[in-house]
C-alpha positions in Angstrom: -11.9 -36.8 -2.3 -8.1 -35.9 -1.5 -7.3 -35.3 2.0 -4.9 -32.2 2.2 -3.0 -31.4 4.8 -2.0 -27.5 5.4 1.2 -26.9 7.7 0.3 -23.7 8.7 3.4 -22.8 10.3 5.0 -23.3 7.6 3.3 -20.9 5.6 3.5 -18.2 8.5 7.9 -19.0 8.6 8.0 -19.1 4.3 5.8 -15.4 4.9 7.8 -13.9 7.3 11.1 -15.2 5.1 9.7 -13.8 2.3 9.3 -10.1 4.4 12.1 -10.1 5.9 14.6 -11.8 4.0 13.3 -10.8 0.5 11.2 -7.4 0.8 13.3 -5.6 3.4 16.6 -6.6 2.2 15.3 -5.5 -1.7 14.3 -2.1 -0.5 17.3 -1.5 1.8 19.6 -2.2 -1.6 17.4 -0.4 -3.6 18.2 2.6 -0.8 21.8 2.2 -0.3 22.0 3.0 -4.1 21.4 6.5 -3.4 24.5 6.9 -1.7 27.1 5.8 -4.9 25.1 7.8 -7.5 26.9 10.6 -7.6 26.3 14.5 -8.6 26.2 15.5 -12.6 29.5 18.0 -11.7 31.8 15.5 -10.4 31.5 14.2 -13.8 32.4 17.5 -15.7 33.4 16.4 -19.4 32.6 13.0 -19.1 28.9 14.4 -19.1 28.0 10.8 -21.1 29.7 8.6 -19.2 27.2 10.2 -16.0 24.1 10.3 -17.7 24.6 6.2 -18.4 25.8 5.6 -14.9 22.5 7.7 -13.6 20.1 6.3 -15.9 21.9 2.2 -14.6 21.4 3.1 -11.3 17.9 4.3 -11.7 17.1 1.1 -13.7 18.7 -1.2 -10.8 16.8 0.6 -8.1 13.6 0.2 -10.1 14.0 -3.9 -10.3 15.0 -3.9 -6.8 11.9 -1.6 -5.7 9.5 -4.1 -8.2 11.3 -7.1 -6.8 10.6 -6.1 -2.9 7.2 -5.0 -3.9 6.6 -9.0 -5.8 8.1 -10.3 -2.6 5.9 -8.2 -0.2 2.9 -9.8 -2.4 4.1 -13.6 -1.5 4.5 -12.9 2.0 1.2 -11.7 2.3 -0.5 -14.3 0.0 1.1 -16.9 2.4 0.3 -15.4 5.6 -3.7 -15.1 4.0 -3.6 -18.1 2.9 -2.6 -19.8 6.6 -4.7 -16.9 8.1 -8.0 -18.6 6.1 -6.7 -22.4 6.4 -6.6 -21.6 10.4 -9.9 -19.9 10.0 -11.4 -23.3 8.3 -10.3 -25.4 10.3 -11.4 -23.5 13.8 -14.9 -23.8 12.1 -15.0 -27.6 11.0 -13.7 -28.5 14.7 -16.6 -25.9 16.0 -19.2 -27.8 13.4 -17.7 -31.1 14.8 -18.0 -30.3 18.5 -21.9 -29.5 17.6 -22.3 -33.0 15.9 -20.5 -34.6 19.6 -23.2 -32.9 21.2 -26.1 -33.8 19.1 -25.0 -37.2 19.2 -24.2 -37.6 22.9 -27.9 -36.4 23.4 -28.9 -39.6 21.8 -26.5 -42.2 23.2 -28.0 -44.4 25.4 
């Protein structure tokens, strides 16, 4: 068998990267998008050239929103992940302090 070795805070600093370098910064784009699109009558004749700038933007801030949504999904997988690792490894130590006892009962 493979010994493995988990550095959990590791995982906890690559999830919290992946929130708040990835996730927040997506969704704060995908917001600040709202600001440039700009009303159907500033447009007037050029009617076409708005209804391809709306529908871009709306497609960008879709992929951004999908992207920070993805990213939000790694973050948490990781943090589980270490969460569960930590959570194994409290209980083997627990199972091998039980084992110490039992032995030191029979230690002459």
């Amino acid at each position: 068998m493979t010994d493995v070795k988990v550095e959990l805070d590791l995982l906890e600093r690559a999830s919290k990267t992946w929130h708040e370098q990835v996730a927040v910064k997506l969704t704060d784009t995908a917001t600040s998008i709202e600001n440039v699109k700009y009303p159907r009558t500033q447009f007037g004749i050029f009617i076409e050239t708005w209804n391809a700038y709306a529908a871009a933007a709306q497609y960008i801030q879709e992929r951004l929103r999908e992207g920070a949504s993805a990213a939000q999904q790694i973050s948490d997988t990781l943090h589980t992940v270490a969460a569960n690792y930590a959570a194994q490894e409290d209980e083997n130590a627990r199972g091998l302090q039980g084992v110490d006892a039992q032995l030191q009962e029979y230690t002459i």
